[in-house]
C-alpha positions as CSV (number, residue, x, y, z in Angstrom):
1,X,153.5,54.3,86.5
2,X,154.1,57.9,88.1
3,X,151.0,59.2,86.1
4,X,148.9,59.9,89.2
5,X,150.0,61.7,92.4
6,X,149.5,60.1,95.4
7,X,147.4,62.5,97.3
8,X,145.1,62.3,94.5
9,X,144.8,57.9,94.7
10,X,141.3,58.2,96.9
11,X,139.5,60.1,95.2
12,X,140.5,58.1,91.5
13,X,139.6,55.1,93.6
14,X,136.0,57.0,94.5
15,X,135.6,58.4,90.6
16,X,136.4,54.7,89.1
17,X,134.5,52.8,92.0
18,X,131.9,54.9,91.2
19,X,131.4,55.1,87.6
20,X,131.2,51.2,87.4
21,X,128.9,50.6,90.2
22,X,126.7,53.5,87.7
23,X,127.4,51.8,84.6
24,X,126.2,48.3,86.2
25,X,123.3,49.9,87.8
26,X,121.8,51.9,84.9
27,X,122.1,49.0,82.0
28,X,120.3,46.9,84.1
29,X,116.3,46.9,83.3
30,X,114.9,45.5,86.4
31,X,117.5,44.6,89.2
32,X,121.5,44.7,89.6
33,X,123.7,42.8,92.2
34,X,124.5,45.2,95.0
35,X,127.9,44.5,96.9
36,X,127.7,46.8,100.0
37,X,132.0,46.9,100.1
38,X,131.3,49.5,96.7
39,X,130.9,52.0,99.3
40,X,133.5,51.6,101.7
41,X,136.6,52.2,99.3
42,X,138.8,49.5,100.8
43,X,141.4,48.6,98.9
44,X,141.8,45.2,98.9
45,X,138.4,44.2,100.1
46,X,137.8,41.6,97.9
47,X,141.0,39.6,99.5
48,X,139.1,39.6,102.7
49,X,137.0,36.4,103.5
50,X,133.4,37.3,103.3
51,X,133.9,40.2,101.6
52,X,130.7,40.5,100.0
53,X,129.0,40.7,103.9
54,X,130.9,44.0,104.0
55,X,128.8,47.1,105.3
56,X,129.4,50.7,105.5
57,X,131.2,51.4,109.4
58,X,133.0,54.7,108.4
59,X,136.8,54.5,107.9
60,X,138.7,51.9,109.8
61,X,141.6,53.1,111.5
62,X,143.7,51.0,109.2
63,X,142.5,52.6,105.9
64,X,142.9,56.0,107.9
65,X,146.4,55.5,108.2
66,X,147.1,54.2,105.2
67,X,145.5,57.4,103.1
68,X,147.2,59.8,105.6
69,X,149.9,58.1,104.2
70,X,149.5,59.5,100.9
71,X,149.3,62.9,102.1
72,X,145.6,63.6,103.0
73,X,144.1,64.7,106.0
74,X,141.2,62.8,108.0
75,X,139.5,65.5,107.1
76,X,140.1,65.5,103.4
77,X,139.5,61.6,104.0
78,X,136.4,61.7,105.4
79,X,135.2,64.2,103.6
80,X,135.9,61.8,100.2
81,X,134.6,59.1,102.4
82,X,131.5,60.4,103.0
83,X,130.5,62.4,100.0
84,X,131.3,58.6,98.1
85,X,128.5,56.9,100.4
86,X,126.0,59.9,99.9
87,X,126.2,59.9,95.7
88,X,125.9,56.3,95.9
89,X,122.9,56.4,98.1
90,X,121.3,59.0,95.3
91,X,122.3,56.6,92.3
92,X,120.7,53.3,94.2
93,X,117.4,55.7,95.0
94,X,117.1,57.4,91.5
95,X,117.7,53.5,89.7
96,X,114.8,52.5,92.0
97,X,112.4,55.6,91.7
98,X,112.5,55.9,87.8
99,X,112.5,51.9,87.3
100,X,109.5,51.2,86.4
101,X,107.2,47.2,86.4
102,X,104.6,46.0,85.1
103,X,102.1,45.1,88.2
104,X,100.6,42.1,86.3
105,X,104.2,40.3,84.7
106,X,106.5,42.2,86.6
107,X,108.7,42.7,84.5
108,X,110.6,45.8,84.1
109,X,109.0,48.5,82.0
110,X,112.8,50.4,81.4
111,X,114.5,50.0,77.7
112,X,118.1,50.9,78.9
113,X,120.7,51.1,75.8
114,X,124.0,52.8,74.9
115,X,122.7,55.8,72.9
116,X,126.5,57.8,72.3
117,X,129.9,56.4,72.3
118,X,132.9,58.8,72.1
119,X,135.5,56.7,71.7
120,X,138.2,59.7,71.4
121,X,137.3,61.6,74.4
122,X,136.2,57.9,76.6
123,X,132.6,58.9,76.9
124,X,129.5,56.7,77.1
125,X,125.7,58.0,76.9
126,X,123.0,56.1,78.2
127,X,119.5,56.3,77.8
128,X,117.0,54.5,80.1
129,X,113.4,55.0,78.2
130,X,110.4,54.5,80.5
131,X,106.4,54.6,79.3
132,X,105.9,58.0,81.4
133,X,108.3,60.3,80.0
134,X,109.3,61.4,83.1
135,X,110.9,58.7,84.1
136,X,113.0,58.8,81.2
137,X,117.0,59.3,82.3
138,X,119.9,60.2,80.0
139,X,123.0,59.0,81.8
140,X,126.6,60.7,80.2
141,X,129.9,58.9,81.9
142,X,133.6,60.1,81.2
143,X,135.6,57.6,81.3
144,X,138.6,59.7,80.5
145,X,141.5,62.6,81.6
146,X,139.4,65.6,79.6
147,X,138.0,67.9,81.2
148,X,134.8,69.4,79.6
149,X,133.5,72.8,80.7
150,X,132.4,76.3,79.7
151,X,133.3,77.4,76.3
152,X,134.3,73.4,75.8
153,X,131.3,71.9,76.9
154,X,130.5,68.6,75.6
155,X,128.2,68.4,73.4
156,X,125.4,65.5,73.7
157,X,123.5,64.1,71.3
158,X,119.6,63.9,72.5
159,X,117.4,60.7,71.9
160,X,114.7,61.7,69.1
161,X,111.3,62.8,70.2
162,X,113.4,64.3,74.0
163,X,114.2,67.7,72.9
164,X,113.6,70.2,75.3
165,X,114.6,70.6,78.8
166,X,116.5,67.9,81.1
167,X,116.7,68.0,84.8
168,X,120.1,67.2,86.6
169,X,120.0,64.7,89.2
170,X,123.2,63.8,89.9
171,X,126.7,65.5,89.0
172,X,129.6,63.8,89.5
173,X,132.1,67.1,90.4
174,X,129.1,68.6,92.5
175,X,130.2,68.9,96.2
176,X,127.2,69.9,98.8
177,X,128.3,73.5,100.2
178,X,128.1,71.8,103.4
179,X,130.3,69.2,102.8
180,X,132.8,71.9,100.8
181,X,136.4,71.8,102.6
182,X,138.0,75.7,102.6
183,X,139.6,76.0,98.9
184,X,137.3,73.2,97.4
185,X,136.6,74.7,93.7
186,X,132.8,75.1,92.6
187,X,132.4,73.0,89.9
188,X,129.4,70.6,88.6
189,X,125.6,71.4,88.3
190,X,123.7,72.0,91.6
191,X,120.6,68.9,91.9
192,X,117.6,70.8,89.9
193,X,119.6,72.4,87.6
194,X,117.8,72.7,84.1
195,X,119.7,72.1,81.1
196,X,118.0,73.0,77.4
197,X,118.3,71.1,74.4
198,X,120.1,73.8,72.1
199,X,121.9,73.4,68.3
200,X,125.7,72.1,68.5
201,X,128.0,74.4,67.7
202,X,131.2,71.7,67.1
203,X,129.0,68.3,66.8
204,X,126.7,69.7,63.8
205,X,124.2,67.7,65.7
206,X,120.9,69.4,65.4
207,X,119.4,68.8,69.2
208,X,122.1,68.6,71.8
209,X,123.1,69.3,75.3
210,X,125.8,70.9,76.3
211,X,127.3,69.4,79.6
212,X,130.2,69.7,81.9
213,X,131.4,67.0,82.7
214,X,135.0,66.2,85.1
215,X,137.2,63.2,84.6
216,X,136.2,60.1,85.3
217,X,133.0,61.3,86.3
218,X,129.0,61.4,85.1
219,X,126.1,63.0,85.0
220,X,122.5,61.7,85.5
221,X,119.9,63.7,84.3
222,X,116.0,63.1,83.8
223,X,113.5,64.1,80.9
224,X,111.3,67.1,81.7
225,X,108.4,66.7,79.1
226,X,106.4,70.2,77.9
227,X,103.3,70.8,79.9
């Protein structure tokens, strides 16, 4: 429809790819079908035979030339490419660190439900509530065009009884400084970063965080309960 530019395709294709492979991961309680082709951004992948045997093999020369084709370099390309398969290797090991099962009925200990919808601005909030609350995760997607940072933070609601500090785990916009290309902007919270339950200033919530957050991005963050 002319909406996007085309030197901008892969990395919509790596923001949408991702957030649904998220979503699916982080409603599930106990287990999620994985389809390694998620992580090899092939377009058209699933017209392939065998498709779902797909595996990570870096970028075949014929997906190289077809995103230079759009204007990218192989080292913009790669650099998409790799940072893609590194955040999904983080959202696969967080789903399994912080899901927690019963050792006698094995069955999943995690009550994952949809705790915010935005329908204006296209963002979700999940909340994944484990017994330790430590393993407690508070997942915020965009699933929209807006941009949220700074003075226009978004402002998210907090389940009751988690006030206080949350951890970031994962941020969607964060690019490792090793993996920066020269001009790259800085945006997104660093792994570790601490974020603190405050009063909203537009939401008239009470107990909120207020996050960045890109487009079509998320943010994964985990409970820190008071020592």
């Amino acid at each position: 429809m002319g909406l996007l530019k085309l030197e901008n395709l892969l990395d919509y294709v790596h923001r949408i790819v991702r957030n649904a492979e998220a979503l699916t991961m982080f409603i599930a309680k106990l287990r999620y079908m994985f389809v390694p082709s998620v992580d090899s951004l092939c377009l058209g992948c699933l017209d392939d035979s065998d498709h779902w045997k797909v595996i990570w093999e870096g970028v075949l020369p014929q997906h190289m030339a077809f995103w230079k084709s759009t204007g990218l370099s192989e080292r913009q390309i790669f650099q998409i490419h790799n940072q893609h398969r590194a955040e999904m290797i983080d959202l696969r090991s967080i789903f399994r660190r912080h899901t927690k099962v019963d050792p006698e009925t094995l069955q999943s200990q995690v009550q994952s439900h949809v705790c915010h919808v935005d329908p204006d601005a296209s963002l979700l909030g999940i909340f994944r509530q484990a017994p330790d609350p430590n393993d407690c995760l508070l997942i915020l997607f965009n699933f929209g065009s807006q941009v949220f940072r700074s003075e226009m933070s978004y402002e998210l609601p907090v389940p009751s009884g988690y006030e206080g500090q949350w951890q970031v785990l994962v941020d969607g916009d964060w690019i490792d400084p090793k993996q920066r290309l020269p001009g790259d902007p800085e945006f997104g919270y660093s792994p570790g970063a601490i974020v603190e339950t405050t009063a909203g200033h537009f939401s008239n919530q009470a107990h909120v965080l207020r996050l960045s957050i890109g487009i079509i991005s998320l943010v994964v963050l985990k409970y820190c309960p008071a020592l």
